[in-house]
C-alpha positions in Angstrom: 0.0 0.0 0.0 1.6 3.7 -0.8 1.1 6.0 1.8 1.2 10.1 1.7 4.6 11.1 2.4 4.7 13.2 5.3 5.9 16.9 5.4 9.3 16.5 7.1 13.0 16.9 7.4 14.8 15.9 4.2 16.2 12.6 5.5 12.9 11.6 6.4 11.3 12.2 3.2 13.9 10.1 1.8 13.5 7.2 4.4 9.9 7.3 3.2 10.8 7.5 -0.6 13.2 4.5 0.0 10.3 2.4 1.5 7.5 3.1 -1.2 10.6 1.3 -3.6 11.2 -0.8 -1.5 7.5 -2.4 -1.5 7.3 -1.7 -5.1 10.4 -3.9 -5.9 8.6 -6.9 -3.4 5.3 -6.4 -5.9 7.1 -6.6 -8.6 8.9 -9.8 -7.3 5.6 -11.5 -6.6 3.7 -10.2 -9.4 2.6 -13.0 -11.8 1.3 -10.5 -14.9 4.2 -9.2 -17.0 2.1 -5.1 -17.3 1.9 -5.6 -13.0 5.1 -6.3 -13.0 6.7 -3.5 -15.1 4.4 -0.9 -13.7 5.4 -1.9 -10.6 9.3 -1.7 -11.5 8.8 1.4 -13.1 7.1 2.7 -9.9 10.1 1.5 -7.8 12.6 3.5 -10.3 10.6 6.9 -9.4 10.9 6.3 -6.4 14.4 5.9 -6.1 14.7 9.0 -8.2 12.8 11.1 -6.1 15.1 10.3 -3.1 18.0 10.9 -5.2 16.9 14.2 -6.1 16.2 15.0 -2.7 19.5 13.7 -1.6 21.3 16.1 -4.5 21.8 12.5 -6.1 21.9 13.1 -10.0 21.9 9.1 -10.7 19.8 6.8 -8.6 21.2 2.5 -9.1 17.7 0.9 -9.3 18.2 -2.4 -6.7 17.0 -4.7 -9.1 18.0 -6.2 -12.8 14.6 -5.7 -13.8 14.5 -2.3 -12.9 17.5 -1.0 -15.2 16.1 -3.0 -18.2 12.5 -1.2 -18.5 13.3 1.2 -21.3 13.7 5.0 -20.6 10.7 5.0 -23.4 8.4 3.2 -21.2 5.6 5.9 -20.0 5.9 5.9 -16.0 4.7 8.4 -13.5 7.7 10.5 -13.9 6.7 11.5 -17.5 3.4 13.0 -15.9 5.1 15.6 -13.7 
């Protein structure tokens, strides 16, 4: 489940940012449809990228294979902000 990230110190916000990846990348793991489990990669990358830019972090490693194989073409939530 993704929860609202709460207005806080920096460090926190990335704690939190972490933790939505984190459960992304266990969906993704268990996910048994091919779209589930892409979404839910790309949803993990985004997440990671938000913590990186937070952090100052210009490149964020994705903690799975999977993750750094989805195409930078792919539409994610990113290419909605």
């Amino acid at each position: 489940m993704i929860k609202i990230a709460p207005k806080s110190h920096p460090s926190v916000k990335i704690a939190f940012y972490l933790e939505q990846a984190d459960e992304c990348g266990r969906i993704a793991a268990s996910a048994t449809l091919q779209n589930v489990r892409d979404r839910s990669l790309r949803s993990e990358a985004a997440w990671r990228k938000m913590a990186g830019d937070i952090d100052g972090a210009s490149i964020v490693v994705p903690s799975s294979p999977e993750a750094a194989s989805i195409p930078a073409s792919t539409p994610s939530f990113a290419s909605f902000a």
